[in-house]
C-alpha positions as CSV (number, residue, x, y, z in Angstrom):
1,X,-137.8,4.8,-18.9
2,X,-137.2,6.1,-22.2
3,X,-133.8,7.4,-23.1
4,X,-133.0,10.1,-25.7
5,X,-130.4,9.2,-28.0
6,X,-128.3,11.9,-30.3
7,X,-127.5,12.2,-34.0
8,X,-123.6,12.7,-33.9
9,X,-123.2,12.3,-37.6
10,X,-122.9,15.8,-38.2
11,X,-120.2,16.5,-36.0
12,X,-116.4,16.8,-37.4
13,X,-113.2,17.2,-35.1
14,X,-111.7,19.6,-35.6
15,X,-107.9,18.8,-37.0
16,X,-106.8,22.1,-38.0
17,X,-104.4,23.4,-35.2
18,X,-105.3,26.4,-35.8
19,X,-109.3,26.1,-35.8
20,X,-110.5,28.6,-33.1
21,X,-108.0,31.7,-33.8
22,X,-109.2,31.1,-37.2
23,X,-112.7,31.7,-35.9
24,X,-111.5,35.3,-35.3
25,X,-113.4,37.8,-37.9
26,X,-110.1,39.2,-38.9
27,X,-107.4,36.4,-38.3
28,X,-105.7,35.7,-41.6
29,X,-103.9,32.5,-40.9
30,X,-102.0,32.7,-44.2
31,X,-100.1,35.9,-43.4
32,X,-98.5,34.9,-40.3
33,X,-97.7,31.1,-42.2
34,X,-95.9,33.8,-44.6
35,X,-94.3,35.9,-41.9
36,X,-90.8,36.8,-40.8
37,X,-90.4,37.1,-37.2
38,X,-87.0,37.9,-35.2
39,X,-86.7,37.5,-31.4
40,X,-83.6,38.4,-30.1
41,X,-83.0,37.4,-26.2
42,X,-84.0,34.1,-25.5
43,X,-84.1,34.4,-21.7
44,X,-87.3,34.4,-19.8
45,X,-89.0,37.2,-21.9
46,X,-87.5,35.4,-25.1
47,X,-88.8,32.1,-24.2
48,X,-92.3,33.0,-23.4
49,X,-92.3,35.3,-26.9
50,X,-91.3,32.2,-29.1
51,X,-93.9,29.9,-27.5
52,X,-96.4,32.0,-28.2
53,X,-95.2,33.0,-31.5
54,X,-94.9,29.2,-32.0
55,X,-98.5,28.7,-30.8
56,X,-100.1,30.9,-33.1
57,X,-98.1,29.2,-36.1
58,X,-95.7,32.5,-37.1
59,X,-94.2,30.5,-39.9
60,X,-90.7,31.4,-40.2
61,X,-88.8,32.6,-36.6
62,X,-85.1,33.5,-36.0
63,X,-83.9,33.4,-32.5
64,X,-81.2,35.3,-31.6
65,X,-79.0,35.0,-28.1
66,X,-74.9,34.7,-27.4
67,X,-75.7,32.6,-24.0
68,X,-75.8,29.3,-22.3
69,X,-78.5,27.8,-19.6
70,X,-78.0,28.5,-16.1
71,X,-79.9,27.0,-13.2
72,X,-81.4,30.7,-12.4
73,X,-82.8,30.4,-15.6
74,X,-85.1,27.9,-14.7
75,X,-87.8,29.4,-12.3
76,X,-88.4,32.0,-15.3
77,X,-88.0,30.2,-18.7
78,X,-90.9,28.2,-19.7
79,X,-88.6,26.0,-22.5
80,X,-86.0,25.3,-20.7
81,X,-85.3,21.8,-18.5
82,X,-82.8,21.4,-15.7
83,X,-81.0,19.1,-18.4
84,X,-80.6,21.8,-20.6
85,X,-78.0,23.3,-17.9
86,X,-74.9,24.2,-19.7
87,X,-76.6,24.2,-23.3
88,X,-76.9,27.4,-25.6
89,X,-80.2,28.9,-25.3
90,X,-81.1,29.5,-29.1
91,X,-80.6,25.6,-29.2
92,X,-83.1,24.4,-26.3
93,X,-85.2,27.2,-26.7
94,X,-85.6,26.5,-30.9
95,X,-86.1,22.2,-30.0
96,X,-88.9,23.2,-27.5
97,X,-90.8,25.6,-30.3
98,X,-90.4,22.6,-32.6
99,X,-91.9,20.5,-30.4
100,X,-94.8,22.9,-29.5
101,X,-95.4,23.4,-33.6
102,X,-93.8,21.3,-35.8
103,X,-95.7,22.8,-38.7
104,X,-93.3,26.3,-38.7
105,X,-89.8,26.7,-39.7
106,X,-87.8,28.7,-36.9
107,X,-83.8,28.9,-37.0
108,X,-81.3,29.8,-33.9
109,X,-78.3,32.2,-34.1
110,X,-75.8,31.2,-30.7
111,X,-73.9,35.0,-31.5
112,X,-73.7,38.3,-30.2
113,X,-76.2,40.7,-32.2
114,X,-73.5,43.3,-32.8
115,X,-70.9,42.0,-34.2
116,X,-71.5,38.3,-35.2
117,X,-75.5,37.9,-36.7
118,X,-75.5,40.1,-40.4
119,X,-77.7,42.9,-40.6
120,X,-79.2,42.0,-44.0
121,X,-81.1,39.2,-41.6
122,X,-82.9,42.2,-40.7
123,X,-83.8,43.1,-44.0
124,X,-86.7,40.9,-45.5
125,X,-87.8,40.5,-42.0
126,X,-91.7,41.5,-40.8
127,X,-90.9,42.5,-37.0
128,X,-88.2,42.2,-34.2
129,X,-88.9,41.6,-30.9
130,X,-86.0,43.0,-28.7
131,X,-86.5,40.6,-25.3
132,X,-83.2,42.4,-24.1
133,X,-81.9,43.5,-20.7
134,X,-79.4,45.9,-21.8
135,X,-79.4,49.5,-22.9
136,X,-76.3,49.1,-25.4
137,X,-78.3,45.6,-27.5
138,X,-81.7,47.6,-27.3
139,X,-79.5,50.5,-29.4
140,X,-77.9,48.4,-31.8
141,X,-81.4,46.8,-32.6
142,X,-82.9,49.8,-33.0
143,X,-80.4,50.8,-35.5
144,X,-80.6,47.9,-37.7
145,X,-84.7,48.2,-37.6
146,X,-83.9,51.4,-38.9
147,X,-82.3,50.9,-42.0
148,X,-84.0,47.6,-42.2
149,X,-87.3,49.8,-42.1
150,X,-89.2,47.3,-40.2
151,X,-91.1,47.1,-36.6
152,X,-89.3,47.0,-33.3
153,X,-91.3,45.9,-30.7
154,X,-89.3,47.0,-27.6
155,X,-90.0,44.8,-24.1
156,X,-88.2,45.4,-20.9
157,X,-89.0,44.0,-17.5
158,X,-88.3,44.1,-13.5
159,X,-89.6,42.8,-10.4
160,X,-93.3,44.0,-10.7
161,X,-93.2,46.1,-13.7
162,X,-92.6,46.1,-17.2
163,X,-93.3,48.1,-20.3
164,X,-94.2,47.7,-24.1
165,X,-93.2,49.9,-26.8
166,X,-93.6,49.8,-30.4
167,X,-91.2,51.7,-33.1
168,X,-91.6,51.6,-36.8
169,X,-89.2,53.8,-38.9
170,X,-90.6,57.0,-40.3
171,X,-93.7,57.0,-37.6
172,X,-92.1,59.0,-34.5
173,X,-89.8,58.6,-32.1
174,X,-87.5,55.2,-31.9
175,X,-85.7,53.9,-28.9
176,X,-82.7,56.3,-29.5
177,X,-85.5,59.2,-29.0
178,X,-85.5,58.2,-25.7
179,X,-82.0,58.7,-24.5
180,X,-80.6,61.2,-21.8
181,X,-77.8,62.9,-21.2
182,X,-77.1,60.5,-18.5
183,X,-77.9,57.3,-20.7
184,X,-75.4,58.5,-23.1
185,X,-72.4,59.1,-20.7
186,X,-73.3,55.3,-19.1
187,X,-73.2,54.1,-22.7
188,X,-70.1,55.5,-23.7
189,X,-68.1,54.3,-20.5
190,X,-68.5,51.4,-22.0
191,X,-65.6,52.1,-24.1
192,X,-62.3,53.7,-23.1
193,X,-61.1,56.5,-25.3
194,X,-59.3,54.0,-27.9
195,X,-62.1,52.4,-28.3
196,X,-61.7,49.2,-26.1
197,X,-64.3,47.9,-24.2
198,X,-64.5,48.5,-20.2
199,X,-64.8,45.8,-18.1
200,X,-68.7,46.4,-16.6
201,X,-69.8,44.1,-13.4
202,X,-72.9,41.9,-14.6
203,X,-76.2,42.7,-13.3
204,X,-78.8,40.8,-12.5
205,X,-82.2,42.6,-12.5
206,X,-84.8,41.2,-9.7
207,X,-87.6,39.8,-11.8
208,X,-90.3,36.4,-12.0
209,X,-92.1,34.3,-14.7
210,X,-95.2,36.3,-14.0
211,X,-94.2,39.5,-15.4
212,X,-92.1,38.4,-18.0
213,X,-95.3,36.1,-19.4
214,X,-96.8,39.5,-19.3
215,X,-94.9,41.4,-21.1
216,X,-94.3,39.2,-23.5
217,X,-97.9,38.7,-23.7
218,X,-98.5,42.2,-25.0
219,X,-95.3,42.2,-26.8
220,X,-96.7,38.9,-29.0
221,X,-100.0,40.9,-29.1
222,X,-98.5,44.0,-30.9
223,X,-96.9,42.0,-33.3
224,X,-100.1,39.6,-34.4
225,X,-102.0,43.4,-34.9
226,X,-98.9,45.2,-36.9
227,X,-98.6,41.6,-39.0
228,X,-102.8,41.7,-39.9
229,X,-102.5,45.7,-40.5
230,X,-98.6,46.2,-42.0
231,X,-100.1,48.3,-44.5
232,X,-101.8,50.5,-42.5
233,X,-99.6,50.4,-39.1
234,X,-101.0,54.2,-38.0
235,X,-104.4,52.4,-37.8
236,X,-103.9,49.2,-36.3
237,X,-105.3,48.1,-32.6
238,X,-102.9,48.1,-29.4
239,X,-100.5,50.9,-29.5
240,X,-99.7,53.4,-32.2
241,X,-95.9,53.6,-33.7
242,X,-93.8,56.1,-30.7
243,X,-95.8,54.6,-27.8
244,X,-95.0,52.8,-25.1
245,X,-97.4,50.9,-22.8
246,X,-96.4,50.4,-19.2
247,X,-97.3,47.8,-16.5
248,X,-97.2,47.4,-13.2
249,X,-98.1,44.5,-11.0
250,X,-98.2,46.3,-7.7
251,X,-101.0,48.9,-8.3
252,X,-102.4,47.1,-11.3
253,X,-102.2,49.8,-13.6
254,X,-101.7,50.1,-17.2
255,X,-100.4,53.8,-18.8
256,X,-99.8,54.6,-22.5
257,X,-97.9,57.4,-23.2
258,X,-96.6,59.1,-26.5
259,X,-93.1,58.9,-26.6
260,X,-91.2,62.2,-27.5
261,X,-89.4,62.5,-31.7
262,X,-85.8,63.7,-31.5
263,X,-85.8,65.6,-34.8
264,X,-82.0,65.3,-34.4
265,X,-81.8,61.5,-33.7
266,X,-79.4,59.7,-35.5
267,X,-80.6,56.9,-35.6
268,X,-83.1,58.0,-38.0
269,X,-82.5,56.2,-41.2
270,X,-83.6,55.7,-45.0
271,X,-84.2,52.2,-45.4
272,X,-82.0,50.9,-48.0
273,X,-82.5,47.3,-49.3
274,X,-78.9,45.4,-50.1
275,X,-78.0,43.7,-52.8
276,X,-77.6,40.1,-51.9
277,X,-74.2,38.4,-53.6
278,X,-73.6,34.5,-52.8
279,X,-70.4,33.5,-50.9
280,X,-71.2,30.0,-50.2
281,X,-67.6,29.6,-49.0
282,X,-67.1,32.6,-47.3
283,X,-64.0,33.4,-49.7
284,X,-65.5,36.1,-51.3
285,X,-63.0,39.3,-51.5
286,X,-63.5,43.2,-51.9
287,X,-61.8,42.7,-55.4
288,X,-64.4,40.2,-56.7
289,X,-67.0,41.7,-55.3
290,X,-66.3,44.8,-56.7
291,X,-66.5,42.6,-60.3
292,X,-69.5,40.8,-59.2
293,X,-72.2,40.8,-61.8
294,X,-74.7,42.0,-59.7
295,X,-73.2,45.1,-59.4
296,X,-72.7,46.1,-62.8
297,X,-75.1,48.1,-63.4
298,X,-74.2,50.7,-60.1
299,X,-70.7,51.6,-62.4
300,X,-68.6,52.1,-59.4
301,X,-65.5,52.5,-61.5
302,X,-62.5,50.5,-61.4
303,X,-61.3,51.2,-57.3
304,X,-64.3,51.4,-55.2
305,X,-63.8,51.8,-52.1
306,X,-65.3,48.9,-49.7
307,X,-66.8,50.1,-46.0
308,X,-66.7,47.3,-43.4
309,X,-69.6,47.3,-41.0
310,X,-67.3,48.1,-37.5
311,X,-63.5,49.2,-37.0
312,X,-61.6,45.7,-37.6
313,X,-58.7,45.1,-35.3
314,X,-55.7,43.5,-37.2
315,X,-53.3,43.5,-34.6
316,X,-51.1,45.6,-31.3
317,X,-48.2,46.9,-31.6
318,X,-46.0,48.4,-28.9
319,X,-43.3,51.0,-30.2
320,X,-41.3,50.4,-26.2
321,X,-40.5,46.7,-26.8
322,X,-41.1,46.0,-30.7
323,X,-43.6,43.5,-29.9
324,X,-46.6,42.7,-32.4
325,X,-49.6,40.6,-31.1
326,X,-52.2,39.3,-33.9
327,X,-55.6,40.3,-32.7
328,X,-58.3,40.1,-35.7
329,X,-61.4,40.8,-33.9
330,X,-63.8,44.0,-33.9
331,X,-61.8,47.1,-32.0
332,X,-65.2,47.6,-29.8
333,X,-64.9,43.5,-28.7
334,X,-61.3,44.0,-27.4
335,X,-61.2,44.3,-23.8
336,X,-59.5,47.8,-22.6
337,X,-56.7,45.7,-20.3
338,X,-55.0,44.9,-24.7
339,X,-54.2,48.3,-24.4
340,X,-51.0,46.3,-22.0
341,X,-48.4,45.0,-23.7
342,X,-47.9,41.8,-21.9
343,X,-44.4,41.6,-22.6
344,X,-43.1,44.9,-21.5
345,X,-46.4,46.1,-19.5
346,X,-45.8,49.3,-21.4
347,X,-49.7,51.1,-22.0
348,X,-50.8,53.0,-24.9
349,X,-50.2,49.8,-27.8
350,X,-50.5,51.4,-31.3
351,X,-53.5,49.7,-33.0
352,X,-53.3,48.6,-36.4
353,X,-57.2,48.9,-37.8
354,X,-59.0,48.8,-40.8
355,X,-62.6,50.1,-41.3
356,X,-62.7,51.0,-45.1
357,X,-60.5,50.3,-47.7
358,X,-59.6,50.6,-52.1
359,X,-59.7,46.9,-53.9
360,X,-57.0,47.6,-55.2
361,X,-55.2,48.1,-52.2
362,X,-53.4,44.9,-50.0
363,X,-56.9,44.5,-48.0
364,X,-58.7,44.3,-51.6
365,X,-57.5,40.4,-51.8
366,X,-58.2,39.0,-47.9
367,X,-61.3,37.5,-47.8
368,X,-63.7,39.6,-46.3
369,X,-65.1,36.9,-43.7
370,X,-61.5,37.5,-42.0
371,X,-62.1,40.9,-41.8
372,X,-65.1,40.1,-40.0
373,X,-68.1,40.2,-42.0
374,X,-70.2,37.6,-40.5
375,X,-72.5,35.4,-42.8
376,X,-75.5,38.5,-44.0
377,X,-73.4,40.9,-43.0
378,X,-73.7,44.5,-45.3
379,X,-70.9,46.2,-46.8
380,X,-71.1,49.6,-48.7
381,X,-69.2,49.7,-51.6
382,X,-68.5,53.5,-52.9
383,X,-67.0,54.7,-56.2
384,X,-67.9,57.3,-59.0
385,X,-69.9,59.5,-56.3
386,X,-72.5,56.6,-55.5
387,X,-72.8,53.9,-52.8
388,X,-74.2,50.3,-53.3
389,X,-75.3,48.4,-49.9
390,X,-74.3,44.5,-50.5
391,X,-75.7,41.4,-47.8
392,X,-72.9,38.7,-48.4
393,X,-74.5,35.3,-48.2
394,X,-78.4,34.2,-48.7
395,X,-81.0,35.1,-46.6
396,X,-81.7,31.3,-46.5
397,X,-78.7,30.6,-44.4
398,X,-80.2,32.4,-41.2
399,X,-83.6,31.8,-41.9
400,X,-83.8,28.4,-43.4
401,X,-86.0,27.7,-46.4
402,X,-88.3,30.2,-47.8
């Protein structure tokens, strides 16, 4: 019996990673090694978003969430162990991407997206994934896309159905297109009519792994195509900018539908790139920044005025007892049950705020990260009839290296 034997010289194994997407006539490894890429939520649509993202080598990623691990978590959230209960999710979820792909550099942010991450992390940055389950984070997202003037790519799931949409500033409708009269009166009972926050009961929408891999699926999927075609967006495969793609599980049917412009929206923004100044040790005041180098050549003239990204609460007074209680926390993060004074239980305290204020003035010398400006946070600085937009910090502290 004669047995055939094979020349095996010519084979190679493959040890790039990365070897069959690269196989792809129009994969361009190199631009997603260079790519920016924020996800913010990092609960079951989150977590399925960053390990693919993670998979497919998207060099730098930023994971945004303000939560911890819960056991319901578990049954939906591929990077997350039952030892994890009790942990913060950007850490367990960024450990597990490292794992998956230590070749790429990907950063966590354990903070609310309103008040505590800066907005200039926005700016610089390719795409943002919103894997959010709440109307008010999607709007605040959407905002800072749109001055940012980069990609949202919008996800939102339930128990058998999902949906997909993509926003890009300047190319139709965004997110805020989309609200109704009735979405606007749910989102401003969020606030009482001093601007402290209502207590709202915590929902818990019905959903499984197998939609939210899904969804994120497609959500991953838009951003690989708007990362290969950023220059031509209009063009690109999957959906066009102002569409959104819905899925559902029980009929197995997929709709896209072109989302309406509001030629009124607000939201709608000219993207305006800040001016990044260093304040390694967060001591930086409105009075030195004012004299910054940097912003010499905008000739603001000798008392700008500086404009603080939200209403900052200093502190409550109430004119019944004489009682003063420091607070020093955004007005729109104080609970509406402040508005008490605990000591005489007299309502209506009178709130001492600051939003905007002359460097020469008392504010002008208090740092401003205890007036809230969180580490990339954007300040506008106004004098002499113009307006310069300043990032405090370094991109490189919420991204990591370049």
């Amino acid at each position: 019996m004669t047995h055939s034997t094979f020349d095996l010289s010519g084979f190679q194994h493959a040890e790039d990673r990365y070897d069959r997407q690269k196989r792809i006539q129009w994969w361009d490894q190199d631009r997603l090694d260079r790519a920016h890429v924020m996800v913010i939520g990092a609960g079951a649509l989150g977590n399925e978003a960053i390990k693919l993202l993670a998979l497919v080598g998207v060099g730098h990623l930023l994971v945004v969430d303000f939560d911890t691990i819960e056991t319901s978590n578990l049954s939906r959230s591929v990077l997350f162990r039952e030892t994890d209960i009790g942990r913060r999710k950007v850490d367990a979820a960024v450990e597990r991407a490292r794992e998956l792909n230590p070749d790429i550099q990907i950063q966590g942010f354990h903070g609310d997206v309103e008040f505590d991450l800066g907005e200039g992390a926005f700016h610089g940055c390719d795409c943002v994934l919103g894997c959010l389950d709440n109307m008010h984070a999607r709007l605040i997202v959407n905002r800072a896309c749109q001055r940012a003037g980069i990609p949202f790519v919008h996800g939102g799931i339930g128990d058998v159905s999902g949906e997909v949409a993509l926003f890009v500033p300047g190319m139709g409708a965004c997110f805020e297109c989309l609200m109704t009269a009735g979405a606007w009166k749910h989102e401003m009972q969020r606030y009482s009519c001093g601007g402290l926050r209502n207590a709202a009961p915590e929902r818990h929408t019905p959903t499984t792994a197998t939609i939210a891999g899904l969804i994120a699926t497609l959500m991953v999927n838009e951003t690989l195509y708007g990362l290969h075609h950023s220059e031509r967006l209009a063009d690109k495969p999957g959906l066009k900018p102002g569409q959104r793609l819905f899925v559902s599980l029980e009929s197995y049917a997929l709709q896209v539908m072109d989302l309406p412009e509001d030629p009124e929206c607000l939201a709608h923004d000219s993207p305006t790139p800040p001016i990044w100044v260093p304040d390694p040790d967060r001591e930086l005041t409105g009075a030195t920044l004012a004299t910054h180098p940097s912003l010499a050549a905008a000739k603001l003239g000798t008392d700008p005025e500086i404009v603080l990204p939200f209403e900052w609460l200093i502190s409550l007074h109430c004119a019944e007892c004489g009682a003063e209680e420091t607070i020093h926390q955004p007005l729109a993060r104080i609970g509406v049950e402040k508005d008490i004074c605990p000591h005489c239980h007299t309502p209506g305290r009178e709130k001492n705020l600051v939003d905007r204020f002359h460097v020469d003035s008392d504010h002008g010398n208090t740092p401003l990260a205890q007036l809230g400006v969180p580490v990339g946070g954007i300040v506008a600085l106004r004098g002499n009839g113009k307006t310069v937009t300043v990032a405090l910090g370094s991109s490189e502290a919420l991204w990591g290296p370049a």
